[in-house]
C-alpha positions in Angstrom: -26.1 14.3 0.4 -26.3 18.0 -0.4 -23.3 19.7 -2.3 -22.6 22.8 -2.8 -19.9 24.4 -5.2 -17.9 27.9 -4.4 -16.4 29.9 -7.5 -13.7 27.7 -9.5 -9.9 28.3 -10.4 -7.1 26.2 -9.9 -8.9 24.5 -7.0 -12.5 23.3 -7.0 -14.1 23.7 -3.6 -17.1 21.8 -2.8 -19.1 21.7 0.6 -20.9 18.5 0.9 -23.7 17.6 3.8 -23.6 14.2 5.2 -24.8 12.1 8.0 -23.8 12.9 11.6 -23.8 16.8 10.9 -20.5 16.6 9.3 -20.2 19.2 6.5 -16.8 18.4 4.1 -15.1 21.0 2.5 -12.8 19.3 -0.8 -10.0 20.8 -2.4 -10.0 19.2 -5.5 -7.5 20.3 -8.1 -8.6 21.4 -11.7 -5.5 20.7 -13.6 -3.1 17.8 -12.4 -2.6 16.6 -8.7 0.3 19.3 -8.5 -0.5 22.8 -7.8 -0.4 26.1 -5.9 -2.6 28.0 -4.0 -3.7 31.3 -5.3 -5.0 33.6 -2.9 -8.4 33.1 -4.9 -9.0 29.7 -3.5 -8.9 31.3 -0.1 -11.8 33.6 -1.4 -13.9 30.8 -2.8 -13.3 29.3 0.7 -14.7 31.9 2.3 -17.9 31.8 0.8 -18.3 28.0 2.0 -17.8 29.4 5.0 -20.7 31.4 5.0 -22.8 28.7 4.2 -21.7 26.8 6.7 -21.8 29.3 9.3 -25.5 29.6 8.3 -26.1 26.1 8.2 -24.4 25.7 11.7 -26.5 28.2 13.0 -29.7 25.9 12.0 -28.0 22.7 13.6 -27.1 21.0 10.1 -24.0 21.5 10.6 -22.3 20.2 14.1 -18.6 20.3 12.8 -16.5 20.9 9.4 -13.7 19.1 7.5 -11.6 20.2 5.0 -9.8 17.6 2.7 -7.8 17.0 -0.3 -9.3 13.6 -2.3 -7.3 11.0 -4.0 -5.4 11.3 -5.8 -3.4 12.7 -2.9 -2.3 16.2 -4.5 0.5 18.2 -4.1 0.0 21.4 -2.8 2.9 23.6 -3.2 2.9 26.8 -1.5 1.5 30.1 -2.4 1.0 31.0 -5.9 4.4 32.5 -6.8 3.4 34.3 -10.4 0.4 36.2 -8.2 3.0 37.0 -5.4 6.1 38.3 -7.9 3.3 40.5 -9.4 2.7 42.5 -6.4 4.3 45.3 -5.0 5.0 46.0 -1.1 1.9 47.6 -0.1 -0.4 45.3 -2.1 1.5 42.2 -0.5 0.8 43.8 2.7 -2.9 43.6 1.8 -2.2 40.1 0.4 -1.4 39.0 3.4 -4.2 40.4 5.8 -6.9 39.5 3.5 -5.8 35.5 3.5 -5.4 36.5 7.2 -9.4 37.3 7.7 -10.1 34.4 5.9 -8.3 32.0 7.4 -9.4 34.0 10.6 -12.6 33.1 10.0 -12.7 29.7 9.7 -10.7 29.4 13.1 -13.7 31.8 15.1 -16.2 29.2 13.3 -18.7 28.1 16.1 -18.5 25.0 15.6 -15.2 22.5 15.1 -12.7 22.0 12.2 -10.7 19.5 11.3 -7.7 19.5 8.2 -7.9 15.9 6.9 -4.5 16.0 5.0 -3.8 13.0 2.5 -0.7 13.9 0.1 1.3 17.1 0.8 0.4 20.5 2.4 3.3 22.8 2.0 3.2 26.6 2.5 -0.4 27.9 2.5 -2.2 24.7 2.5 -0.1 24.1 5.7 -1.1 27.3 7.3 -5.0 26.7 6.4 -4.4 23.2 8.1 -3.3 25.7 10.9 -6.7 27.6 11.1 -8.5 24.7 11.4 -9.0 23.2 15.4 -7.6 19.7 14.2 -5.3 18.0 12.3 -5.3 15.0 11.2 -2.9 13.4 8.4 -3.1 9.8 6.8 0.0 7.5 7.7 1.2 7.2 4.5 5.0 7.8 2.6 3.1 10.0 0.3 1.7 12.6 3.0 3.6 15.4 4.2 3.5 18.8 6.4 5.7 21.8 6.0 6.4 25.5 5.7 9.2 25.9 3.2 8.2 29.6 2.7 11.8 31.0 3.8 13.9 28.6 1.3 12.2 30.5 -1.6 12.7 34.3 -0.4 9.0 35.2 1.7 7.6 34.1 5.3 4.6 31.7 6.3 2.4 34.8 5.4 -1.3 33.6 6.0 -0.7 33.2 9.9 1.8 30.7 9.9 4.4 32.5 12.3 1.6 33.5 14.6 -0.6 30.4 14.8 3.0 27.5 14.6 4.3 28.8 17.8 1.7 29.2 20.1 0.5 25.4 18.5 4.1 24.2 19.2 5.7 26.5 21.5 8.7 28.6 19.5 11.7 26.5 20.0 9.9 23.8 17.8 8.1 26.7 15.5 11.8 27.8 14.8 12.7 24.9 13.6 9.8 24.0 11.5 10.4 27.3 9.7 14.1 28.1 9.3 14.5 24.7 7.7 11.5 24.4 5.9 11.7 20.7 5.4 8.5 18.8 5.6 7.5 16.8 8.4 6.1 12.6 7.4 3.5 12.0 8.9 5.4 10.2 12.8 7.5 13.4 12.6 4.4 15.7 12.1 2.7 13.5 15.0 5.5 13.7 17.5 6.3 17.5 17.2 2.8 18.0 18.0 1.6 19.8 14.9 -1.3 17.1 13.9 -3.8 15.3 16.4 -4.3 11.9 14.7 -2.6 9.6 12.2 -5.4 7.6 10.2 -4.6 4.7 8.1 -5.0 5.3 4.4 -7.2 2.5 3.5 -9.8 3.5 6.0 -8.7 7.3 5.9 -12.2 8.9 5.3 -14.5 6.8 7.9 -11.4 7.2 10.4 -11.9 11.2 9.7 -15.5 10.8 10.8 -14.8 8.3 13.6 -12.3 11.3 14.8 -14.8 14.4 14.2 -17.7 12.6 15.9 -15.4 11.2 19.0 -14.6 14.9 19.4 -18.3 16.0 19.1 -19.2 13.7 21.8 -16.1 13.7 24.3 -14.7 18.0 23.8 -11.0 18.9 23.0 -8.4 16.1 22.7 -5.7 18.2 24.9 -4.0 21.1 25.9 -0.2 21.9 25.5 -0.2 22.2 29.4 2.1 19.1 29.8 5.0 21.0 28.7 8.6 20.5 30.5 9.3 23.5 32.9 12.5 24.1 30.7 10.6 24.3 27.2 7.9 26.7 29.1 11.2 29.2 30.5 12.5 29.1 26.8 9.2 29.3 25.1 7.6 31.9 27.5 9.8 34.3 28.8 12.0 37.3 27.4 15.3 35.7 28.0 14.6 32.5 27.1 13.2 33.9 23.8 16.2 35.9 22.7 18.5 32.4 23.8 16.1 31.0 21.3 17.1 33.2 18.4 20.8 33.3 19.2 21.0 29.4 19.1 18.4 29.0 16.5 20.7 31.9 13.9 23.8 29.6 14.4 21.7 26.3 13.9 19.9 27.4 10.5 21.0 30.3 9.6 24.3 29.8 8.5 26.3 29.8 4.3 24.1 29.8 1.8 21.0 29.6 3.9 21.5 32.6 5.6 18.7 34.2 3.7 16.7 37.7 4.6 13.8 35.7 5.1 15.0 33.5 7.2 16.4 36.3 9.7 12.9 38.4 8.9 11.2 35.1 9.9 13.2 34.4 13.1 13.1 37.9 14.7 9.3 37.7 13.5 8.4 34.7 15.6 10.7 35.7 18.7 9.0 39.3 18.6 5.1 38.4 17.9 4.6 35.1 19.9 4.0 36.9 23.0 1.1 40.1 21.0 -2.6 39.9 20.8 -3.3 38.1 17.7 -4.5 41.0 16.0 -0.7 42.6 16.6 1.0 39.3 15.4 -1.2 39.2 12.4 -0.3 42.8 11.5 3.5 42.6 11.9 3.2 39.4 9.9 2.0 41.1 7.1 4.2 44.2 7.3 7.4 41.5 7.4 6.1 39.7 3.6 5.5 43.2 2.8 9.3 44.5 3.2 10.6 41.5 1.9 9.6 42.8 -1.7 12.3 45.0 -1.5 15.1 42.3 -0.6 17.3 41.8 -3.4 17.6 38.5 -1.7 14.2 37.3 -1.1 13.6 38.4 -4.5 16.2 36.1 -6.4 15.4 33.3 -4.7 11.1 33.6 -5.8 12.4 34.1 -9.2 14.7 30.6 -8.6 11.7 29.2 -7.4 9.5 30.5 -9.7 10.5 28.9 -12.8 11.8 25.4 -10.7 8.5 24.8 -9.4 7.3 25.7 -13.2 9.3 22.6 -14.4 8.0 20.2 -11.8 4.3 21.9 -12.8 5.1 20.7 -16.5 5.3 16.5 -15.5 2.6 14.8 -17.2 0.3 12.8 -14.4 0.1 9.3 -15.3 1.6 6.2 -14.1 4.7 5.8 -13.3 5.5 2.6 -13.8 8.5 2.6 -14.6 9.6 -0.6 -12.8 12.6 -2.3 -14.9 15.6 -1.0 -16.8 18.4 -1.6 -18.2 21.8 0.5 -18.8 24.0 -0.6 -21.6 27.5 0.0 -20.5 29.7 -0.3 -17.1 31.5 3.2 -17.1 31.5 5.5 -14.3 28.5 7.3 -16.0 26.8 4.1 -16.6 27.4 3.1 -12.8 25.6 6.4 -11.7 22.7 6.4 -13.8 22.1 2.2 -12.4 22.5 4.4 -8.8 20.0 6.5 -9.8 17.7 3.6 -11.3 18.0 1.3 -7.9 17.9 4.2 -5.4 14.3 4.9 -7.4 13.0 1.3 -6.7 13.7 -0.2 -10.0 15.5 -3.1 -11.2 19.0 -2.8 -12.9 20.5 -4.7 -15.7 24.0 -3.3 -16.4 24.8 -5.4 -19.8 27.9 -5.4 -21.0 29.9 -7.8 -23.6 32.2 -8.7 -21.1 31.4 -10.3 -17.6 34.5 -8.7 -15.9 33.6 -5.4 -17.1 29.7 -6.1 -16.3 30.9 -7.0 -12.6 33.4 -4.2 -12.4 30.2 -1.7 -13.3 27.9 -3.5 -11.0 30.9 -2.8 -8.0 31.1 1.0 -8.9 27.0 1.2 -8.0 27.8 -0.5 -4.7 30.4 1.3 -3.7 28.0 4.6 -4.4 25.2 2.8 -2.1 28.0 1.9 0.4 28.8 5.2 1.1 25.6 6.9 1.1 25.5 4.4 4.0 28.5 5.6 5.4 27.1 8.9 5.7 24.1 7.7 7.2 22.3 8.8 4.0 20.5 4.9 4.0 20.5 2.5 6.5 22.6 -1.1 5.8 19.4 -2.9 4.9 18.4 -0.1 2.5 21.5 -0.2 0.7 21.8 -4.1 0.5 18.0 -4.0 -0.6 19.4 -1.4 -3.3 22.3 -3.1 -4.5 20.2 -6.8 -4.6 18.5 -4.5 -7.6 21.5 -4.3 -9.8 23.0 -7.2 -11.6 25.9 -7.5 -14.5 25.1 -9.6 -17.4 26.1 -10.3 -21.0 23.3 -11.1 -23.1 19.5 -9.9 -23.6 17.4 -12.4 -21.2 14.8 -10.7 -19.6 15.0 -7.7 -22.0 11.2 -8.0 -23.1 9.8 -7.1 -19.5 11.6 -3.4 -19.7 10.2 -0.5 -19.4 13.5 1.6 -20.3 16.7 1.4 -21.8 19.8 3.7 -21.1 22.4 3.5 -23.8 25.5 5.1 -22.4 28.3 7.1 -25.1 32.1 5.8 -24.2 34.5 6.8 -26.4 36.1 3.4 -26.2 33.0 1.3 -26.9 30.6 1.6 -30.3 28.0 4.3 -30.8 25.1 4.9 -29.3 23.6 4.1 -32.4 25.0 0.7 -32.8 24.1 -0.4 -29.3 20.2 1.2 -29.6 20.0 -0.6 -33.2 20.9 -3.9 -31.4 18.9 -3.9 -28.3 15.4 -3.1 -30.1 14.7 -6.2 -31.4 15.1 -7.4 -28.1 12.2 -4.6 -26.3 9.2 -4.8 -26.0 6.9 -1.8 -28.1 6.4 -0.1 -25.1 9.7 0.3 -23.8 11.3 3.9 -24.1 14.7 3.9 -25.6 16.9 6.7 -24.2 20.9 7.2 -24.0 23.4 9.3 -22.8 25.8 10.7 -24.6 27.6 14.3 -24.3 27.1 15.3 -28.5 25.3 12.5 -29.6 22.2 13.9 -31.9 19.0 12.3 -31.2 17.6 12.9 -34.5 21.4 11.2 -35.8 20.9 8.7 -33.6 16.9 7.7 -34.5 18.0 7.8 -38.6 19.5 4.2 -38.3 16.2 2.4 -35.9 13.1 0.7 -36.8 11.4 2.9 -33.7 12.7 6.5 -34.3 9.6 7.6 -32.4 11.0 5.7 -28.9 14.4 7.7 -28.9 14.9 10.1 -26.6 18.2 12.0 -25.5 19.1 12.1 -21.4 21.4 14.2 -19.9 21.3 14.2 -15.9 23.7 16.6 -14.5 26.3 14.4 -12.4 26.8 14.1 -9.2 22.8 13.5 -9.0 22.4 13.6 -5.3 23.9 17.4 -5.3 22.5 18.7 -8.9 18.9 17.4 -9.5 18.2 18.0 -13.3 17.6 16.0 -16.4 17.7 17.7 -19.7 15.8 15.7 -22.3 16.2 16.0 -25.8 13.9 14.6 -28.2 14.8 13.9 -31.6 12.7 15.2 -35.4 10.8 11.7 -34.8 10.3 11.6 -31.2 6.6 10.8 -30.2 5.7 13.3 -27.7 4.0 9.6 -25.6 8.4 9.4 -25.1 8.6 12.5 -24.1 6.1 12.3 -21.8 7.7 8.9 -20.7 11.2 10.1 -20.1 9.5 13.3 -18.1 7.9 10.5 -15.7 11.0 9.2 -15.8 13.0 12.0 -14.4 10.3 12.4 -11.8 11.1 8.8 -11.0 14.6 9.4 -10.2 13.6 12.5 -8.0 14.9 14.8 -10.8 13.5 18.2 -12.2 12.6 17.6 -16.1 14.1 20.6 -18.9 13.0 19.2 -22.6 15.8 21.1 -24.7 16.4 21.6 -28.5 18.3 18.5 -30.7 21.9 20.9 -30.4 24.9 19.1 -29.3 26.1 19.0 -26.4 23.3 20.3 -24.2 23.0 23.2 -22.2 23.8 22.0 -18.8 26.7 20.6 -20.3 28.0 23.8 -22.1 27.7 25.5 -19.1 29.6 22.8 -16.6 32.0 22.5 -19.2 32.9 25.8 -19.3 32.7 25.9 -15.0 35.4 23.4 -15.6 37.5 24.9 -18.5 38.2 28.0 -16.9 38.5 27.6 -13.3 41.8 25.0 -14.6 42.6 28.0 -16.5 43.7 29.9 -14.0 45.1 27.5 -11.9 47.4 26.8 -14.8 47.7 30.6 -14.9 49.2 30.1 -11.0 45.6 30.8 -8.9 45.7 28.2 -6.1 43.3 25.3 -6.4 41.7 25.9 -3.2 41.2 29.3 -3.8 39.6 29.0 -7.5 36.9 26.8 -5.4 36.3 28.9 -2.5 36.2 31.7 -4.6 33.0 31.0 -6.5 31.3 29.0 -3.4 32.2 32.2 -1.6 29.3 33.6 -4.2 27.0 30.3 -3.5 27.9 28.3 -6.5 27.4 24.8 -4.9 30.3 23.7 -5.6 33.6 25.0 -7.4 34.4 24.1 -10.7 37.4 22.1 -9.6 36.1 19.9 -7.1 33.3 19.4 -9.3 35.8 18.4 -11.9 37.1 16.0 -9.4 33.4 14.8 -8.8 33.0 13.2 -12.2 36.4 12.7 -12.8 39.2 14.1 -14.7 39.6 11.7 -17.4 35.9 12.4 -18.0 36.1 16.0 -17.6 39.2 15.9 -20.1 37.0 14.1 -22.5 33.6 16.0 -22.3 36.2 19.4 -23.3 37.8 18.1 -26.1 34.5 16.4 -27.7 33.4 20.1 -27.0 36.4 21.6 -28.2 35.8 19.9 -31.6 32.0 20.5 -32.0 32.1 24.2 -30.5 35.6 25.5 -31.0 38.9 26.5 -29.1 37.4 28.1 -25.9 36.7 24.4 -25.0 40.2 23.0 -25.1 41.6 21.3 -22.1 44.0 23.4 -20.3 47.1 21.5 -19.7 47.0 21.0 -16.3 43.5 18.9 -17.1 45.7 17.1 -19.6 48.1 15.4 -16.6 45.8 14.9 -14.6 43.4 13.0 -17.0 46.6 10.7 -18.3 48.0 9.7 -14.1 44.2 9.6 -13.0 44.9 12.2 -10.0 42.4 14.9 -8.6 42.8 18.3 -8.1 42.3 17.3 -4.1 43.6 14.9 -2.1 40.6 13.2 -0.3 40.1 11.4 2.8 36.9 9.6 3.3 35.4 11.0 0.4 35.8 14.2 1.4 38.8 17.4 0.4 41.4 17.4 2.5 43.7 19.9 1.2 44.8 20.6 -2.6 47.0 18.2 -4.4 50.4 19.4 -3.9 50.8 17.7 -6.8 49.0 19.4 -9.7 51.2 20.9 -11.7 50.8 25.3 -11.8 52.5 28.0 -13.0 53.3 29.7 -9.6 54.4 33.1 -10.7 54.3 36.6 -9.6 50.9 36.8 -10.8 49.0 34.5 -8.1 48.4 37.5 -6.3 47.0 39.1 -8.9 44.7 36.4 -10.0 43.5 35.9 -6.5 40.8 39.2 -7.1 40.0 38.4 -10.5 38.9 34.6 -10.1 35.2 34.7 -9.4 34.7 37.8 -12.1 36.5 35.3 -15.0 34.8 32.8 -14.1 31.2 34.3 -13.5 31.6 36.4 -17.1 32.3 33.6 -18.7 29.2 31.7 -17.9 27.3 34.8 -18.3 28.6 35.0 -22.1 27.9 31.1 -22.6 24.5 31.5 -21.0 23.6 34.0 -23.8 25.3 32.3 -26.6 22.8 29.1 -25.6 20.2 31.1 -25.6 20.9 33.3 -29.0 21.6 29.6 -30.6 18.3 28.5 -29.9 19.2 25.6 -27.4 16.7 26.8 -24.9 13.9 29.3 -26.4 12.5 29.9 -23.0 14.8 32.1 -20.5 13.3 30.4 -17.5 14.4 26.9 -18.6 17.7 28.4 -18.9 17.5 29.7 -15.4 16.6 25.9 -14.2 19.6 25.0 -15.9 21.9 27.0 -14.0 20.4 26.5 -11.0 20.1 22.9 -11.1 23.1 21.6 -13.3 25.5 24.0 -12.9 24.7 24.9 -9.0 24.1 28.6 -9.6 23.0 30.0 -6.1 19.6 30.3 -5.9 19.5 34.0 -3.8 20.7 35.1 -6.9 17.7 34.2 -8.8 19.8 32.4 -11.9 22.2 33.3 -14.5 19.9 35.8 -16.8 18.0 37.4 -13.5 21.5 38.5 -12.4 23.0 39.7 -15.5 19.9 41.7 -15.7 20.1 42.8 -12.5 23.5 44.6 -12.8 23.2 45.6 -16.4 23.8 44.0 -19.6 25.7 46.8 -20.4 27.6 47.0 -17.7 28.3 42.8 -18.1 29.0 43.8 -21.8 31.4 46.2 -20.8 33.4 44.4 -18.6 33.4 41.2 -20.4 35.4 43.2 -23.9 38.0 44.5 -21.2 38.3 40.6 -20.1 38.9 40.0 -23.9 41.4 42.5 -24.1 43.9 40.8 -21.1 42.3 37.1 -21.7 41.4 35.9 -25.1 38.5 36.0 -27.2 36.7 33.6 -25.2 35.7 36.5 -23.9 33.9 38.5 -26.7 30.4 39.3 -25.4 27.6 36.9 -27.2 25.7 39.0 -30.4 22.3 38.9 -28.1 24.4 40.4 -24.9 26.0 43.1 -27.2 22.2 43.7 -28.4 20.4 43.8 -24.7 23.4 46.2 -23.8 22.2 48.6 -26.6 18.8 48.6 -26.2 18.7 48.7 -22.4 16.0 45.7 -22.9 16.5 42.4 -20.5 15.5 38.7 -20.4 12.4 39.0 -18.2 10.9 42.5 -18.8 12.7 45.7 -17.8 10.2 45.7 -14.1 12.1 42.3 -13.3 15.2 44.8 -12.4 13.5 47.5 -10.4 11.4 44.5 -8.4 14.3 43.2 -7.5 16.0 46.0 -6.1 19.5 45.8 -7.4 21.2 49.0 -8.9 23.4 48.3 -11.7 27.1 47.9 -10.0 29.9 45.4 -10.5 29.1 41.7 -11.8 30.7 41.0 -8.3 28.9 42.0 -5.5 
């Protein structure tokens, strides 16, 4: 067997000569089995292709695969830190040289097939595209999709030209406007691959395929396509039916994004052009998408989110058996977590009544993600057979984590970690929870310091999807490293943060929280204080997220904050009643709002009408200011992590690229400004942060002073 190696990068390709004629192209990632694809990997592709074109032309060749080995990678999408460094015209050229490429390997003379095991998302998915088959290996792991509009751009290497005319553009639409990746039955049935192969015999089922094809021509044509599907797919009114229904399906809220709308009138436009024409406008489209203030903040969200998922150490994750110590609320949603994951739960508690009451709270979660046809019956009932209540340590050698939860009515986190590690085996991480517990406190009083690790996961987990971890002075960085796989375990995006109580996430939610009951004890209406900020895109407003966790926990993460961090944390009095009667700031009917508590006690005055304008500015200044006190405190050293944080725990919206790409968009001064005039009416609270008052001054921002002019903002009101 002959192999041949193109020019490396992130991606080493290799063209290998076997039997039958079969030439195999491998994507093999350099670093880790999670990755982008630069635009350079396309060029290193290209010259395979010229070797294979010459070697078909001598009848070595007969047909071509491309493939990704096992491990099966993960390849994300294009390479967003070469895309955010181009301007309009060079993305333009960006995306017609990817398209000769990729054009080339489609006018091969001989056959191609994609042999896709793990997932091909974004540009991987549109080479798969190029290629005359697809095939995908019928495992859980393996996916398909074209996420490109959810993070600001288009399918930009002949994705919107190649999907619909594969497809027909009803299903393209889809596919593209919701970006969510298609398992392997899904990818099979909408007609985007041509074979499922099993995994254990993926490779000689690839060759089985390729030389069936040799021998027998083309598997089929779309030709068997209803006469409805052909009037909507292939005619002018049908088309525009297409983009009215498809606008109100997907592009509606938060997703109505720029490049969603650029991507639907794309599709509906091209699909009927000479390739060439289709190609060209596809281009033009990513090109004028630089300039969307839009498109721009959500590659910047994306940017750094898919840098934390970058920064999870491969390895095994093994992580099969835990235990949490504790049965309250918290407790309850981190064994939900655990068991939704796959691994076994042992909620321990002194008492068995309390054990079982802990145990019920984790059902009742599984329950109703059943309810909502999150899980089928026998999902959850194989979940909750995962989770049992007990008293004592039986079993406790065989875990692989510990999860010491902080309740202000039980003992310390260090007490309960100082008992249980005589009972661990030496590989077992030791982690807790704990609002303004210090690791490197906590690690003082154990015989394995180096095992303790800090968790925060931002609650609920289903709707914010970030862990902060906080290692301790004598934290190995093997724990680390452990509690990273661990958050990647629980389907959570991993931020390591500095030993400062509390952490960031929770500064930032507390303060969420703190102020929008602020001004409803000012006299703002509940309902208004939430659709005020979710108006903006925040995923959810401060008060029913207040609600979410619950008051009496919300009450007692402010005043724990209030003590460690001053005043400006204090529960407002409204939180107060509530956290004491154990009532919500919404009355709820199956789980859901359904209407403000008529209850909650406000100070309707003559100024609810004023606050009514003023609610999202408060609100969004004082997060700003908070942002930057975290950062001048050295919690986060890294702006990006902080942006993860926003994003992630604190639900900033992601079209607005995170907390420090927006204040820099509009100004720090500006911000500054605003923010003493806020002191003035409102409190001191409102001071601007030492670094904001410094940026302000110096006209300097968090990412660079380009980061503003790329994305296209003029500096204007916070509120826009």
């Amino acid at each position: 067997m002959e192999t041949l190696r193109a020019g490396r990068s992130a991606l080493d390709l290799t063209l290998s000569l076997r039997d039958h004629g079969l030439g195999w192209i491998e994507l093999r990632p350099r670093r880790g089995a999670t990755l982008p694809i630069p635009l350079e990997a396309l060029r290193h592709l290209d010259a395979l292709l010229e070797e294979v074109e010459a070697r078909a032309s001598e009848g070595v060749i007969r047909m071509l695969i491309v493939s990704s080995p096992a491990p099966f990678p993960t390849y994300t999408g294009y390479d967003l830190e070469e895309l955010l460094a181009l301007d309009q015209g060079e993305i333009v050229g960006w995306s017609s040289e990817a398209h000769g490429i990729l054009r080339r390997l489609e006018q091969l003379s001989i056959p191609s097939i994609a042999a896709i095991q793990g997932e091909w998302l974004g540009g991987a998915a549109e080479l798969g595209l190029a290629c005359s088959y697809r095939v995908l290996s019928d495992t859980p792991g393996t996916h398909l999709g074209f996420p490109q509009t959810q993070v600001g751009t288009i399918p930009s290497w002949g994705g919107t030209v190649r999907l619909p005319r594969l497809v027909g553009l009803q299903s393209s639409l889809q596919l593209v406007l919701t970006g969510e990746p298609l398992a392997p039955t899904t990818a099979m049935s909408a007609g985007v691959v041509d074979r499922l192969i099993s995994s254990a015999e993926f490779e000689a089922g690839v060759e089985e395929f390729a030389l069936r094809r040799l021998e027998q021509g083309r598997l089929r044509t779309r030709g068997g396509r209803p006469i409805r599907r052909r009037l909507l797919d292939d005619t002018a009114p049908g088309r525009r039916l297409l983009a009215t229904r498809a606008a109100h399906s997907y592009l509606v809220g938060t997703d109505d994004s720029d490049a969603g709308r650029a991507a639907l009138r794309l599709m509906c436009e091209t699909v009927a052009l000479p390739l060439d024409g289709a190609f060209r406008r596809e281009a033009e489209t990513a090109g004028q998408l630089r300039l969307s203030p839009d498109a721009q903040g959500r590659l910047h969200s994306q940017r750094y989110t898919e840098r934390a998922r970058l920064r999870i150490p491969i390895g095994s994750s093994d992580l099969e058996a835990a235990a949490v110590l504790g049965a309250s609320h918290s407790a309850s949603e981190l064994a939900y977590l655990l068991t939704s994951a796959g691994t076994h739960v042992r909620m321990k508690e002194s008492r068995k009544e309390v054990a079982r009451t802990g145990v019920g709270r984790t059902h009742n979660r599984l329950q109703w993600d059943e309810q909502q046809g999150r899980i089928s019956a026998a999902q959850a009932k194989r979940r909750a057979a995962r989770v049992e209540g007990v008293t004592g340590y039986g079993g406790f050698g065989t875990l692989d984590v510990v999860v010491a939860v902080g309740d202000a009515t039980q003992a310390g986190v260090e007490e309960v970690l100082g008992e249980v590690e005589t009972h661990v085996g030496e590989s077992c991480l030791l982690t807790f929870h704990d609002w303004t517990a210090s690791p490197t406190r906590v690690q003082r009083s154990l015989s394995f310091p180096e095992r303790v690790v800090g968790i925060a996961p931002s609650f609920p987990a289903d709707r914010f999807t970030l862990m902060e971890i906080v290692p301790g002075t004598l934290t190995s960085p093997e724990s680390v490293s452990t509690a990273r796989r661990l958050a990647r375990r629980l389907a959570l995006t991993a931020v390591v943060v500095s030993d400062q109580t509390p952490t960031p996430g929770t500064r930032l939610l507390a303060a969420y929280i703190a102020e929008g009951a602020r001004l409803v004890e000012e006299g703002a209406p509940v309902d208004r204080v939430d659709s005020a900020c979710e108006e903006f895109g925040m995923a959810l407003g401060p008060l029913k997220r207040s609600d979410a966790i619950g008051a009496g926990r919300s009450h007692h993460l402010l005043s724990q904050l209030a003590a460690t961090l001053g005043p400006r944390f204090a529960p407002p009095k409204v939180l107060d009643g509530l956290a004491a009667s154990g009532d919500t700031f919404y009355k709820y009917r199956s789980g859901r709002p359904a209407g403000a508590n008529s209850a909650v006690p406000t100070a309707r005055s003559a100024d609810a009408a004023r606050l009514e304008p003023q609610i999202r500015e408060r609100i969004l200044l004082l997060l700003i200011n908070e942002a930057t006190l975290i950062l001048e405190e050295g919690s986060v050293t890294d702006p990006g992590d902080l942006e993860i944080i926003s994003l992630l725990a604190l639900g900033f919206p992601r079209a607005r690229g995170g907390i420090l790409f927006y204040t820099q968009a509009h100004g720090a001064a500006e911000v500054a400004r605003k923010l003493h005039a806020e002191a003035a009416r409102s409190g001191e609270r409102y001071s601007p942060s030492g670094l904001l008052r410094d940026l302000a001054a110096s006209g300097r921002g968090f990412f660079g002073s380009e980061g503003v002019a790329a994305a296209g903002h003029t500096p204007g009101p916070v509120l826009q």
